[in-house]
C-alpha positions as CSV (number, residue, x, y, z in Angstrom):
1,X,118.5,101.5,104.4
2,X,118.5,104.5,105.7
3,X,115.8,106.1,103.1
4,X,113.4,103.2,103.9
5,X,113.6,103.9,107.8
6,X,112.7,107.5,107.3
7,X,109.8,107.0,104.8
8,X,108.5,104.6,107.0
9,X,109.0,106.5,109.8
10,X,107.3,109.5,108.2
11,X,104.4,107.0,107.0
12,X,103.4,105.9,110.3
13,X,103.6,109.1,112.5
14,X,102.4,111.2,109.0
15,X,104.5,114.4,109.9
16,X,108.1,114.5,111.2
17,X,110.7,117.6,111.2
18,X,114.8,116.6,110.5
19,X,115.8,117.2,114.4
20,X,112.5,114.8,115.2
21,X,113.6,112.1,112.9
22,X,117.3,112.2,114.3
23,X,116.0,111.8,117.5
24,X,113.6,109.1,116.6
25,X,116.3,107.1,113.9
26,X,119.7,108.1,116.2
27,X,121.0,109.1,112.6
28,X,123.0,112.2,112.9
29,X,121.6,115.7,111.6
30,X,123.9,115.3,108.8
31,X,122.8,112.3,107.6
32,X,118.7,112.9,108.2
33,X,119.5,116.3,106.0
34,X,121.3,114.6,103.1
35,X,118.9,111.7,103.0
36,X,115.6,114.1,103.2
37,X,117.0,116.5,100.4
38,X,117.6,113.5,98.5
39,X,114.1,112.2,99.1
40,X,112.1,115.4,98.6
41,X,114.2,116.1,95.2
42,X,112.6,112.6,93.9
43,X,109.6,113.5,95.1
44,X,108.6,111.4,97.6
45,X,108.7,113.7,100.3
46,X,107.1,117.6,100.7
47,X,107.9,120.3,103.3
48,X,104.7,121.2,105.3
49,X,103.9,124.4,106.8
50,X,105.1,125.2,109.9
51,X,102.8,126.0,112.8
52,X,102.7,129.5,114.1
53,X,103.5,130.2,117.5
54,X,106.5,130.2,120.3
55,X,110.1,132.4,119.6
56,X,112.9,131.5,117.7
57,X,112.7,129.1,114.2
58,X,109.6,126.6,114.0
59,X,110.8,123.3,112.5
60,X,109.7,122.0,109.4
61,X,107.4,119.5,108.8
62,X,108.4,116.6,106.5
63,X,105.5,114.7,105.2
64,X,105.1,112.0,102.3
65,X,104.8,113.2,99.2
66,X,101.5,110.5,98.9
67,X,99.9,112.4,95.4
68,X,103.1,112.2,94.0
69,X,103.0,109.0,93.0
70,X,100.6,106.2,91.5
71,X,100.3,102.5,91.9
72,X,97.8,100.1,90.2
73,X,96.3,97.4,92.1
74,X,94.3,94.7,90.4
75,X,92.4,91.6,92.6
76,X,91.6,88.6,90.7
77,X,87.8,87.4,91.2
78,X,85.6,85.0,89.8
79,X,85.2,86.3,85.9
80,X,86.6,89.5,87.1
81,X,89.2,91.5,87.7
82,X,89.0,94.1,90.3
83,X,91.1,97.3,89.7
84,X,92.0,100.1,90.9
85,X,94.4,103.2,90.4
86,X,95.5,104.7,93.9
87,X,98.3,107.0,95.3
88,X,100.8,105.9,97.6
89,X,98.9,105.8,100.7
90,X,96.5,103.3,98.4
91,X,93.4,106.0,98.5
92,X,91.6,105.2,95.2
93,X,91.7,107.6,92.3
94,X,89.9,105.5,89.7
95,X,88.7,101.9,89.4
96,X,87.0,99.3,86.9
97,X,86.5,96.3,86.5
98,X,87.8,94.0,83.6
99,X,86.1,90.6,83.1
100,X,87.7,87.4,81.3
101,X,86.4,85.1,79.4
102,X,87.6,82.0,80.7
103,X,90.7,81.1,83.8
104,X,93.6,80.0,81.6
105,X,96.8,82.4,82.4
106,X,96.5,83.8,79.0
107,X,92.6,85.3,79.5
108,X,93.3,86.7,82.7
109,X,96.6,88.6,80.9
110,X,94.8,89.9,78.3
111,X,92.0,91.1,81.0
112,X,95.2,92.4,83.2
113,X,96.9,94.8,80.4
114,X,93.4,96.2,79.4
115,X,92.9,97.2,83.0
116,X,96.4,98.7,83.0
117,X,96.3,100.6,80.0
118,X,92.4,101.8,81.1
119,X,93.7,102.9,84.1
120,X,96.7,104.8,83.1
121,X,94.7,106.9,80.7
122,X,92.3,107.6,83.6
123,X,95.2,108.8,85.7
124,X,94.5,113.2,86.9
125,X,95.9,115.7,84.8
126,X,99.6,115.8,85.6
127,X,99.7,112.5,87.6
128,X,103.4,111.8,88.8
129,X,105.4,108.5,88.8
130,X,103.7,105.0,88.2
131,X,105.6,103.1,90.7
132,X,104.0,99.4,89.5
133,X,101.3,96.8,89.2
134,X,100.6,94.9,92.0
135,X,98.1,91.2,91.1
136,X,96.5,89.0,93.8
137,X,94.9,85.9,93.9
138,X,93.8,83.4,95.9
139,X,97.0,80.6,95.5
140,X,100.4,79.8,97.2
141,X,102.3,82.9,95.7
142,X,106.4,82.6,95.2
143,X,106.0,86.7,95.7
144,X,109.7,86.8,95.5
145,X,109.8,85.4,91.8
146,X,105.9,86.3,91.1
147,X,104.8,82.9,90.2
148,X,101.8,81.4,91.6
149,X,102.8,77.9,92.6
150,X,99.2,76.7,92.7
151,X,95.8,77.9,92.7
152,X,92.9,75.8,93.2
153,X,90.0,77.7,92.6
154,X,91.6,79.1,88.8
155,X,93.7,75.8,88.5
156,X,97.0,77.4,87.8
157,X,100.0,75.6,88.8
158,X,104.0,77.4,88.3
159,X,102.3,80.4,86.5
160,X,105.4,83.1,86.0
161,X,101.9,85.6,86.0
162,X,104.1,88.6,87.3
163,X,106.8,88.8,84.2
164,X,104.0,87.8,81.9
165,X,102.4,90.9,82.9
166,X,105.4,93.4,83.2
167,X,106.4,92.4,79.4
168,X,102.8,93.4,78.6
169,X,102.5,97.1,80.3
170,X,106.5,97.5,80.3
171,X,106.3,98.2,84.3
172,X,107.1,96.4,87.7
173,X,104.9,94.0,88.8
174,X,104.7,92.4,92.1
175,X,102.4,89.5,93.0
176,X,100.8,88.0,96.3
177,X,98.1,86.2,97.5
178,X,95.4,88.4,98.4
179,X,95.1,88.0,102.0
180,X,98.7,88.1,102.4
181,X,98.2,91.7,100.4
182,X,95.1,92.6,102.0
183,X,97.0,92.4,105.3
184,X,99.9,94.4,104.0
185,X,97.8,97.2,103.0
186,X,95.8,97.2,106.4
187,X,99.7,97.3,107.8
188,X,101.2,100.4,105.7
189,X,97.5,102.5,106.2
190,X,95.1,100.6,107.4
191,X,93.1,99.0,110.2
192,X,96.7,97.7,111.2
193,X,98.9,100.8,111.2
194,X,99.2,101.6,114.6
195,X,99.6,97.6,115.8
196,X,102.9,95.7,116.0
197,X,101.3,92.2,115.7
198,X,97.9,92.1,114.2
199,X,95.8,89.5,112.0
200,X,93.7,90.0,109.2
201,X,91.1,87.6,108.2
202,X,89.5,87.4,104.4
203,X,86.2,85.7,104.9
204,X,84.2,85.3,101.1
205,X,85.1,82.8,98.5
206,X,87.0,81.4,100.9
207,X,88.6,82.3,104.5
208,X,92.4,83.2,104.6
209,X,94.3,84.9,107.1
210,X,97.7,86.5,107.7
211,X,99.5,87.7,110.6
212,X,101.8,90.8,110.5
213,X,105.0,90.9,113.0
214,X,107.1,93.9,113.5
215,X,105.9,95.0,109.5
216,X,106.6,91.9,107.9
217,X,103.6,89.6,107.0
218,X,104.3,86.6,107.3
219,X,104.2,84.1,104.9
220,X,105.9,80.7,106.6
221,X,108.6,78.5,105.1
222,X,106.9,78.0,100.9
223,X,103.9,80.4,101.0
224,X,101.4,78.4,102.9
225,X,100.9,80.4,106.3
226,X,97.5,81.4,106.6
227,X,95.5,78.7,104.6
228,X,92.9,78.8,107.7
229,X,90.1,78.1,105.4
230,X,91.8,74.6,104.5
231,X,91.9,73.5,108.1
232,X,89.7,70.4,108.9
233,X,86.7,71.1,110.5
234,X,84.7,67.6,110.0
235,X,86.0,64.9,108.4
236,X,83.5,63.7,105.8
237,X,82.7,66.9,105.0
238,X,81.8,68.8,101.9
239,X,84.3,68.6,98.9
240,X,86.4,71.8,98.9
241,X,88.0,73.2,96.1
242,X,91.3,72.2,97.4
243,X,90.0,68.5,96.3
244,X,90.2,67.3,100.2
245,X,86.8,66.7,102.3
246,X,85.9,68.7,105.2
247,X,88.3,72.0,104.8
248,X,86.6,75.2,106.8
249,X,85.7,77.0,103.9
250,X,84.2,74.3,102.4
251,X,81.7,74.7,105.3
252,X,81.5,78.2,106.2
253,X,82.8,80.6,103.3
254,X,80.6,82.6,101.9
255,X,78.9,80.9,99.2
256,X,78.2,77.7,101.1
257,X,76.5,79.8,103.8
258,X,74.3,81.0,101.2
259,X,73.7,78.0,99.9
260,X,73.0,76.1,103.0
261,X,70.3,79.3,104.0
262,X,68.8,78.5,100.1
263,X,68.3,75.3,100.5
264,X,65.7,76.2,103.4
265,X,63.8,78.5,100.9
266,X,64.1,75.7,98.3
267,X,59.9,76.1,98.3
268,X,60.3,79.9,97.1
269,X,60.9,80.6,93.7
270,X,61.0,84.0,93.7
271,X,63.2,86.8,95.9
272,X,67.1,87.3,95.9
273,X,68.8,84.9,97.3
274,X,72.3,86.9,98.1
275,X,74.0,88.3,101.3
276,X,72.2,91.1,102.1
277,X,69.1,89.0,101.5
278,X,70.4,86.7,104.2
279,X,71.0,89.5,106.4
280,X,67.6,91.4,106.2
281,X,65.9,88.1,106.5
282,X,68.0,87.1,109.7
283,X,67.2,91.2,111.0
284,X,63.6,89.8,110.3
285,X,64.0,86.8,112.4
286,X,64.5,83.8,110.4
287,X,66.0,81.2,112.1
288,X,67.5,79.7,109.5
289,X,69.2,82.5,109.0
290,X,70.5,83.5,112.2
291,X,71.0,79.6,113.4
292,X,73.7,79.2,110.5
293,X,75.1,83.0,110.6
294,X,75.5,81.9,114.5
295,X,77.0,78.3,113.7
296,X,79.1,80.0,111.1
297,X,80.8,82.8,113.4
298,X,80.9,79.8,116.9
299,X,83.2,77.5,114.1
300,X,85.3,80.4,113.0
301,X,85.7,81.7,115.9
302,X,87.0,78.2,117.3
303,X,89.9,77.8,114.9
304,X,90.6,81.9,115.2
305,X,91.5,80.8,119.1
306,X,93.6,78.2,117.7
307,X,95.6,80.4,115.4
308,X,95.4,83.5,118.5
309,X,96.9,81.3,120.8
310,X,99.6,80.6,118.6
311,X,100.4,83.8,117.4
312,X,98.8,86.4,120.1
313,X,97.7,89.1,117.8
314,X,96.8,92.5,119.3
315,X,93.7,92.8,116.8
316,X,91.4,90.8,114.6
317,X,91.1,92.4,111.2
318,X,88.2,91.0,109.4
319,X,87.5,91.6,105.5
320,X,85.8,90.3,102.9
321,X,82.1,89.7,101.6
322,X,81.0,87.8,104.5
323,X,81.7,91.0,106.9
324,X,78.1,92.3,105.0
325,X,76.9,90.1,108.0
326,X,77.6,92.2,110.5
327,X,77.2,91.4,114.6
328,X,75.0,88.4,113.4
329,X,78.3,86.8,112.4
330,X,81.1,88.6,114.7
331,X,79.2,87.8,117.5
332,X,79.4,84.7,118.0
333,X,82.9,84.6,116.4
334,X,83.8,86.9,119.3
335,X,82.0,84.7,122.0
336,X,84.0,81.6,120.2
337,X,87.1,83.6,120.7
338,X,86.0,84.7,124.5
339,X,85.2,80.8,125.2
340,X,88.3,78.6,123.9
341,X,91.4,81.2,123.9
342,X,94.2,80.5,126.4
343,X,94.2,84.3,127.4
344,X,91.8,87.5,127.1
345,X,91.9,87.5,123.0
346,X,92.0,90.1,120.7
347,X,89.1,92.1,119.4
348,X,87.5,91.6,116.2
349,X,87.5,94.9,113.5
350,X,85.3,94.6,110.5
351,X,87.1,96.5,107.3
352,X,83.8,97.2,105.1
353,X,85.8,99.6,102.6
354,X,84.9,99.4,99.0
355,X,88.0,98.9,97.0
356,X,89.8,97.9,100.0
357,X,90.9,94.3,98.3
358,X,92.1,95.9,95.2
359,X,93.8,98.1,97.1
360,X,95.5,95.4,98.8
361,X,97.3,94.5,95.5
362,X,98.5,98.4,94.9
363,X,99.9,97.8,98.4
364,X,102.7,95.3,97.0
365,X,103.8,97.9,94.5
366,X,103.8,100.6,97.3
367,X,106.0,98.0,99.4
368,X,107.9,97.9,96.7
369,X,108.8,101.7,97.6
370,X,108.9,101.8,100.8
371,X,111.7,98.7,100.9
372,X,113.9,100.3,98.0
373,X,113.8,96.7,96.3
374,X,112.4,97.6,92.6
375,X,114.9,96.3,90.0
376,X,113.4,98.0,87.4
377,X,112.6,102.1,87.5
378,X,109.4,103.9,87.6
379,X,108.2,105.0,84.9
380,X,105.8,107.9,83.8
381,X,102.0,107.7,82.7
């Protein structure tokens, strides 16, 4: 316990001497020293220089030892697996990306152990520790027994996908839906470091979102929390890929607002018909464009003020391929939000970081470390 409070007290202020974390923890110097030595002899923590200036001793910086050690993160798409190979503050060394051939389980671990065993021999010249493989998907995740319960868009249902994987590249594996990971990685260094209660929203394939509380994200009662995107917006809607009619996403993700601004170009057979078309068309005033980018963002933002005053999040984190859109979409999400919250709401941060999703799923293998519950040791590259 106590070696989890310091690392994560080191991770969010980034440099702390012994006498500061005593202070800070209430542990006494004894303690902070045994527990540091032990920490910097693994190699998780490094001495930093001290800062010249003042009489008598200058303490010693502690920091995190963050090049010390490696984590793989690996985001399943659409025909693809996005992957990456970061350090432990989940900056990215190297990444790829490993289609598959079709959705069954099997496919997708055959695309999962290439990535792995690509990624490891792409690792720098005396790389330390491999701390883990961290998957997400869109699904209802059991992360504490990596299974994915169900997945609509892949159609896997009780998938053990986490010790199907570890038996393959002989290290841990940890497993989450991607939101739920994409908001743990904006927690440990990202957009949400510095907040206590935040949300992050995914908006592509389909919109998800999770709330963090005090560091946790949470995750509700079976895995559900979140599912934003399978709210009813119209009854009598279009089908979603959840099999009901009407769900948000089936409305407003990103795909259907592409296809809803296609079907006004249905006369024009040539020209890309993508998101940053959309975009530099609505920049070049069409109205089709910016009337559903704007009725997109209003009905977004409406159920965001549901969930805000519900929750009351200090900030909106927004990621995914729909943030491409820019103000033309967080505008009038953020008048939605001004118009129908209870209080003064939260204000909305676009994360437009390559890799930041894949990154995400290192995150669970980096939580892994920071909580001190691996079951199974690191292991060299």
């Amino acid at each position: 316990m106590n070696r989890r409070l310091i690392l994560n007290l080191i991770r969010r202020e980034e440099q702390l001497s012994r006498a500061d974390i005593a202070a800070a923890t209430g542990l006494s110097p004894a303690a902070v020293t045994f527990v540091v030595s032990d920490l910097i002899s693994e190699g998780y923590l490094v001495e930093g220089k001290t800062i010249p200036g003042g009489g008598g001793r200058r303490p010693i910086p502690l920091e995190i030892n963050y090049a010390g050690h490696l984590a793989i993160g690996i985001k399943m798409n659409v025909g693809s697996l996005e992957c990456v190979l970061t350090d432990l503050s989940t900056a990215t060394l190297s990444s790829l990306t490993v289609e598959f051939k079709d959705t069954s389980p099997n496919s997708v671990l055959n695309a999962a152990e290439t990535a792995v065993s690509r990624l490891q021999r792409l690792a720098p010249e005396g790389a330390g520790l491999l701390t883990g493989v961290g998957f997400s998907m869109p699904g209802t995740i059991d992360a504490e027994k990596g299974v994915c319960v169900k997945s609509h868009r892949f159609l896997w249902e009780n998938v053990p996908f986490a010790s199907m994987l570890q038996e393959r590249v002989n290290v841990p594996v940890w497993m989450e839906d991607d939101t739920l990971a994409f908001a743990l990685a904006q927690h440990l260094f990202g957009l949400g470091r510095q907040h206590r209660v935040f949300t992050a929203v995914a908006i592509g394939v389909g919109i998800g979102c999770a709330t963090v509380v005090d560091g946790k994200v949470q995750r509700g009662a079976h895995g559900h929390a979140g599912k934003i995107g399978h709210s009813l917006h119209q009854q009598g809607g279009p089908i979603c890929e959840c099999g009901r009619s009407g769900c948000l996403q089936a409305f407003y993700s990103e795909p259907a607002i592409i296809a809803r601004w296609q079907q006004t170009r249905a006369a024009e057979k040539n020209g890309s018909v993508d998101r940053y078309a959309m975009k530099e068309a609505a920049l070049q005033g069409d109205q089709a464009a910016i009337s559903i980018l704007q009725e997109a963002g209003t009905a977004i933002g409406i159920h965001l003020a549901r969930m805000v005053d519900i929750v009351d999040p200090e900030i909106i984190i927004v990621g995914g391929e729909a943030v491409t859109f820019g103000d033309l979409l967080f505008d009038p999400m953020q008048e939605a939000l001004d118009l129908y919250c209870f209080t003064q709401p939260p204000a909305l941060v676009p994360d437009e970081r390559d890799n930041f999703w894949s990154s995400g799923a290192a995150a669970l293998a980096t939580q892994g470390l920071f909580n001190f519950e691996m079951t199974t040791p690191a292991m060299t590259i």
